[in-house]
ROVEXDREN-638542 format. One record per residue (C-alpha): residue number from 1; x, y, z. Coordinates in Angstrom, 1 decimal, always signed. Layout:
ATOM tivo   east  north     up
ATOM  NUM      X      Y      Z
...
This chain:
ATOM tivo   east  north     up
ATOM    1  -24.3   +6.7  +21.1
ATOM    2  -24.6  +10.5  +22.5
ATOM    3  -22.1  +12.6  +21.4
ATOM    4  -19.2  +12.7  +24.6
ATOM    5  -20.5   +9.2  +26.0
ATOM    6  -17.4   +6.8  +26.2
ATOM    7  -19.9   +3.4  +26.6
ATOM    8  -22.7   +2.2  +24.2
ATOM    9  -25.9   +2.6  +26.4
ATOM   10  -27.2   -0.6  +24.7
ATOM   11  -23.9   -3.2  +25.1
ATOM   12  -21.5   -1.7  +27.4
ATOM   13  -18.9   -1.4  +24.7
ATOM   14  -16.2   +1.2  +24.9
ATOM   15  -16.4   +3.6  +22.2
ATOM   16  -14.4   +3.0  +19.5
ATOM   17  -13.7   +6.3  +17.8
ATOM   18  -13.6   +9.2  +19.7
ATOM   19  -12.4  +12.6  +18.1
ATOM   20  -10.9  +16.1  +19.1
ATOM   21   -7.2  +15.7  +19.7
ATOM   22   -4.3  +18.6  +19.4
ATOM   23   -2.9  +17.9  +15.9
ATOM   24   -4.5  +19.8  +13.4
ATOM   25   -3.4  +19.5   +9.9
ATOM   26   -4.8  +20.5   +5.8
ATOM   27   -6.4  +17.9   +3.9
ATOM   28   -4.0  +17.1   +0.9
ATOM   29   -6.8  +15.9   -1.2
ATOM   30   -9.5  +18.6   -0.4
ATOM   31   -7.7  +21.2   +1.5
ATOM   32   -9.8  +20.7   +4.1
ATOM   33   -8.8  +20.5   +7.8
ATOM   34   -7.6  +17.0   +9.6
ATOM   35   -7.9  +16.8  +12.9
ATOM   36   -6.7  +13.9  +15.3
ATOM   37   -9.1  +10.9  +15.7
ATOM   38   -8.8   +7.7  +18.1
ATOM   39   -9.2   +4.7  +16.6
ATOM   40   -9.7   +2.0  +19.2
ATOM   41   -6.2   +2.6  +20.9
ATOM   42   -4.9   +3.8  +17.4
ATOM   43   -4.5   +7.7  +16.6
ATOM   44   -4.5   +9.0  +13.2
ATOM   45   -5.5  +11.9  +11.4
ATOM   46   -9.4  +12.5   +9.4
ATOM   47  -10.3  +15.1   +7.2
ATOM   48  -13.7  +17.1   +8.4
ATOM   49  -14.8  +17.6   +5.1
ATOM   50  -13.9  +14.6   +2.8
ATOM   51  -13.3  +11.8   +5.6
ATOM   52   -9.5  +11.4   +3.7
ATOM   53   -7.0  +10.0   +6.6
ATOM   54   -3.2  +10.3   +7.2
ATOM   55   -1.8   +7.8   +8.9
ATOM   56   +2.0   +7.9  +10.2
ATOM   57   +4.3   +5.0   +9.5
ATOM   58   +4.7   +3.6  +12.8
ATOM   59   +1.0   +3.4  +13.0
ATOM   60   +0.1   +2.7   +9.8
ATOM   61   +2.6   -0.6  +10.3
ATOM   62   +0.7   -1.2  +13.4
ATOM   63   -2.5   -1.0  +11.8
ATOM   64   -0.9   -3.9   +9.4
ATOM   65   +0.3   -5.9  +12.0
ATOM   66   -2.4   -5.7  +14.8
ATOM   67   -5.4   -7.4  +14.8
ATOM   68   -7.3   -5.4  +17.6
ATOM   69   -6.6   -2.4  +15.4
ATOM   70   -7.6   -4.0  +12.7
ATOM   71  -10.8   -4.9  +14.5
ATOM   72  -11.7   -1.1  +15.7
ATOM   73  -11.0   +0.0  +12.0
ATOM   74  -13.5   -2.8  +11.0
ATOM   75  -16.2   -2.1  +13.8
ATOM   76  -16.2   +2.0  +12.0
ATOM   77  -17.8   +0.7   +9.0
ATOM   78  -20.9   -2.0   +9.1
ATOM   79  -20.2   -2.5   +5.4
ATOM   80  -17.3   -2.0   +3.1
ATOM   81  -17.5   +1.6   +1.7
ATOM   82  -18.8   +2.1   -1.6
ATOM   83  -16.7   +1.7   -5.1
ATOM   84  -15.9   +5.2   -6.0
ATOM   85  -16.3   +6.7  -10.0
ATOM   86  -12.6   +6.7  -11.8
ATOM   87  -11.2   +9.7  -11.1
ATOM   88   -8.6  +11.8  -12.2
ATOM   89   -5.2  +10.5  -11.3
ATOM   90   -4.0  +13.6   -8.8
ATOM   91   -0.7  +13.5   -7.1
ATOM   92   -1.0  +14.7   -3.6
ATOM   93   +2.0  +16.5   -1.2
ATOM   94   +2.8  +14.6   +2.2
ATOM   95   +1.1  +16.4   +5.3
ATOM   96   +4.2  +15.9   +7.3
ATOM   97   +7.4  +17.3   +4.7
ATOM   98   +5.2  +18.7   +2.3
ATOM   99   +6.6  +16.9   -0.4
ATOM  100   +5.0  +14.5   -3.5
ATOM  101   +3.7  +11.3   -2.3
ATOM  102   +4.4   +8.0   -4.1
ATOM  103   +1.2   +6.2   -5.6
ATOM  104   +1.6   +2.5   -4.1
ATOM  105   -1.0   +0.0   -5.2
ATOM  106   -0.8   -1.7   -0.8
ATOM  107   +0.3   -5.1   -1.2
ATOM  108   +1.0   -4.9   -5.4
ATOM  109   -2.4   -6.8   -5.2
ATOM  110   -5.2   -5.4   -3.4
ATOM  111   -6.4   -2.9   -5.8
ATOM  112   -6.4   -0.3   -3.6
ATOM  113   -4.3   +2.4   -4.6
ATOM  114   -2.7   +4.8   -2.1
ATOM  115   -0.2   +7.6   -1.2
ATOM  116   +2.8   +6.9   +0.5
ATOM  117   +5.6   +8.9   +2.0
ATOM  118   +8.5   +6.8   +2.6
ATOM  119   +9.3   +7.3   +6.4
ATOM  120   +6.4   +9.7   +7.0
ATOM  121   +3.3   +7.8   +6.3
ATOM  122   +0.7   +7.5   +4.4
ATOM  123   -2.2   +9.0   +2.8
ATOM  124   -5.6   +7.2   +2.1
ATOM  125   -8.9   +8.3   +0.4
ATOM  126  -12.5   +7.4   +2.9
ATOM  127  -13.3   +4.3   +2.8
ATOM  128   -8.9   +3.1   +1.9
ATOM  129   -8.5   +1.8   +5.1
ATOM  130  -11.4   -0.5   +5.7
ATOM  131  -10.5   -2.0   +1.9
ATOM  132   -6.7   -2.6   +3.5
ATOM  133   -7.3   -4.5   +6.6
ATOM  134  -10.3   -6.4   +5.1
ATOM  135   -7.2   -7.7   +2.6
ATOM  136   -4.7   -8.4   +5.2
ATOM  137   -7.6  -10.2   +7.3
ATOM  138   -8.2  -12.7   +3.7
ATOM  139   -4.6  -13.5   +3.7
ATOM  140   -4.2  -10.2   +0.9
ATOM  141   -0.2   -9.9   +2.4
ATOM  142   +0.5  -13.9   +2.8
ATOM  143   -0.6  -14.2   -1.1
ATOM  144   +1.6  -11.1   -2.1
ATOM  145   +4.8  -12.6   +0.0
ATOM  146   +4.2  -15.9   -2.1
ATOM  147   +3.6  -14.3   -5.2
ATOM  148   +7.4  -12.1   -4.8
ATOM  149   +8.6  -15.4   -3.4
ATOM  150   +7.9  -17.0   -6.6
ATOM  151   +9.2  -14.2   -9.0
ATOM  152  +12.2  -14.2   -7.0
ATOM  153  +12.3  -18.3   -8.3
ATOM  154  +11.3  -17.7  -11.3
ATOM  155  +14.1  -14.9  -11.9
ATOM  156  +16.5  -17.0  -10.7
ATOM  157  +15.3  -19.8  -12.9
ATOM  158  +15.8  -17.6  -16.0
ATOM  159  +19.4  -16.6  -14.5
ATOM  160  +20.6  -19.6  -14.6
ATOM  161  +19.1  -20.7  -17.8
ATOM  162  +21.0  -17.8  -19.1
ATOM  163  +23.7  -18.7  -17.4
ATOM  164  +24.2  -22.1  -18.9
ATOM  165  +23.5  -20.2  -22.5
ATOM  166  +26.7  -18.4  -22.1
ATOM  167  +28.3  -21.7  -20.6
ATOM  168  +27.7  -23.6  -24.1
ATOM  169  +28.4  -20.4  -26.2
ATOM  170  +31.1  -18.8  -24.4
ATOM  171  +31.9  -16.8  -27.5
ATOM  172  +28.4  -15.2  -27.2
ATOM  173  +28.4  -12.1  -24.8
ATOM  174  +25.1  -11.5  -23.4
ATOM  175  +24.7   -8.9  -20.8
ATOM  176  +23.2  -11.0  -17.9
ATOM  177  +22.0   -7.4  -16.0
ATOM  178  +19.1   -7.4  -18.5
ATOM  179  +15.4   -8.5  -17.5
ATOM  180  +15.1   -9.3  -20.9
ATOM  181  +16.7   -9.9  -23.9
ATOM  182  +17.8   -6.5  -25.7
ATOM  183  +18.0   -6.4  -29.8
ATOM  184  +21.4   -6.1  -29.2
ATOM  185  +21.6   -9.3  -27.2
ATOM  186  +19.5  -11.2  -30.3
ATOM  187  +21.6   -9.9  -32.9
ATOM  188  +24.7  -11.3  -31.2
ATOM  189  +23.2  -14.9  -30.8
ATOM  190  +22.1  -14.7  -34.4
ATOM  191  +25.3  -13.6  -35.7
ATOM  192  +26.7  -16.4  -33.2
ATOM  193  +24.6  -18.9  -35.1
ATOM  194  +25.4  -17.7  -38.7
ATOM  195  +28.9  -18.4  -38.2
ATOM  196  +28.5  -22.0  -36.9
C-alpha cells in the first residue's frame, strides 16, 4: 500500500496499521522513541528503532479478549517473527511510572516472556505480540486455566491428606501452612514414631 492510503488498491481492505498519533514516549529497551500506532481499532505504542511495543492494561486485556484485535495483530505479520538469540536477562523501567517492571512468563505457559506493570501495562519485545495471540488463538489460556484448576485440586488433595495425618497422630504438630514438609516437620513425625 502507498504510504497515507487508508484502502489496499488490490482488495479494498481498510488498512490495518496506520501510524503518527500524539503520544510520544522513550523506548525502555533501546532508548529509542515510541510513538502511537493503530492497530485495527486498537492503539498502542511502537518503538521507531527496535519495533519494542507498550501496551496499556485496558488494551492489552482487550487485545486478550478480542478476536478482531487479535485478527489485526495477526494480519501485521505473514509469518510468526523469528526466534531471537538468548540474551541477557535486562530488567526494564515502566514507560508510564517509571518504575521496574515485573518479568511475567503470559499465561505461565507460552514461553513468551514479558514485562509487566501491574495496573500500567505492559511491555513486549518485536515480534511478543504476535507469539501471545497466536497462543490464546490455540487455546494457550483455556490450557493454563485447567492446569491452575488442577494444582488448585491437587493442593487441596495434599491438605487434606495432611489433614487426616494429624487426625490419626494428633500428638504430632505439623505446621499445615507449609507447601512442603520442613526438616523440622520430619523430625517431629520421626520422633513421633520412635516413641510408639
Amino acid at each position: 500500500m502507498f504510504e497515507g492510503s487508508a484502502y489496499c488498491p488490490h482488495c479494498g481492505s481498510r488498512r490495518a496499521r496506520t501510524s503518527g498519533g500524539p503520544q510520544t514516549a522513550r523506548c525502555p529497551a533501546c532508548l529509542g522513541t515510541m510513538s502511537e500506532v493503530q492497530v485495527g481499532d486498537t492503539a498502542l505504542m511502537e518503538c521507531d528503532r527496535c519495533r519494542a511495543m507498550w501496551i496499556d492494561a485496558k488494551t492489552f486485556e482487550h487485545i486478550c479478549a478480542d478476536r478482531a484485535a487479535q485478527a489485526a495483530v495477526l494480519h501485521q505479520w505473514s509469518k510468526p517473527p523469528e526466534a531471537k538469540a538468548a540474551a541477557d536477562v535486562r530488567y526494564r523501567k515502566c514507560v508510564a511510572c517509571g518504575k521496574m517492571m515485573n518479568r511475567i512468563n503470559f499465561g505461565k505457559l507460552s514461553g513468551t516472556v514479558v514485562d509487566v506493570c501491574k495496573g500500567h501495562g505492559t511491555f513486549l519485545d518485536a515480534g511478543e505480540l504476535h507469539l501471545i495471540v497466536t497462543f490464546i488463538q490455540q487455546g494457550g489460556l483455556d490450557r493454563a486455566r485447567d492446569r491452575q484448576i488442577q494444582e488448585l485440586k491437587e493442593e487441596q488433595e495434599r491438605l487434606n491428606a495432611m489433614q487426616s495425618r494429624r487426625e490419626m497422630h494428633p500428638s504430632v504438630q505439623i505446621d499445615m501452612s507449609a507447601r512442603t514438609w520442613t526438616g523440622v516437620d520430619l523430625l517431629k513425625l520421626l520422633d513421633h514414631l520412635k516413641s510408639h
